[in-house]
C-alpha positions in Angstrom: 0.0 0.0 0.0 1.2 3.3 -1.0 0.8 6.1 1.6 0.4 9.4 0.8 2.2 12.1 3.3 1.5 15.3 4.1 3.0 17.9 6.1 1.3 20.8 8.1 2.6 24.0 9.7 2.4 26.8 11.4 5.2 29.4 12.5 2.9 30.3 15.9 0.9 28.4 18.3 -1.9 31.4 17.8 -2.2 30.3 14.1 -5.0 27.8 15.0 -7.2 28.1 12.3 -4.4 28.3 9.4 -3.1 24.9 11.0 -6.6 23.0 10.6 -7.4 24.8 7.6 -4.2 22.8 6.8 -4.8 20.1 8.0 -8.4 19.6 6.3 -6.9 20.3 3.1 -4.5 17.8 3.6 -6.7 15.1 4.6 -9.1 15.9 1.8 -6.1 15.3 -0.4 -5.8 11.6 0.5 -3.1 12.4 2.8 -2.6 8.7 4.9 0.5 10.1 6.4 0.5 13.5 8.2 3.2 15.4 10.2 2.5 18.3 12.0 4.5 21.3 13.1 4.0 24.2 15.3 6.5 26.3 16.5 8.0 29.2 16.8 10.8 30.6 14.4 11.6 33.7 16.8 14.6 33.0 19.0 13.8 33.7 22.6 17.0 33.9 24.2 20.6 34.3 22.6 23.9 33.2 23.5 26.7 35.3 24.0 29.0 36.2 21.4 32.4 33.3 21.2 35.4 35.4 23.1 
């Protein structure tokens, strides 16, 4: 059997309705296979600079 694999994302939790919009496009698809992603491309805290 051939799966079919999708993959959903969001760059924010708050995008909620983007990421099942996604994800019922996906599965409309045929998708069988679906990875899902939310998170956060904004780094938080940084590291010093090397000495």
């Amino acid at each position: 059997m051939t799966a079919i694999v999708g993959y959903a994302r969001t760059s924010t939790l708050e995008q909620v309705a983007g990421f099942e919009a996604q994800l019922r496009e996906l599965t409309a698809a045929g998708c069988t296979k679906l990875f899902q992603e939310q998170v956060s491309s904004v780094v938080t805290a940084r590291l010093p600079p090397p000495a």
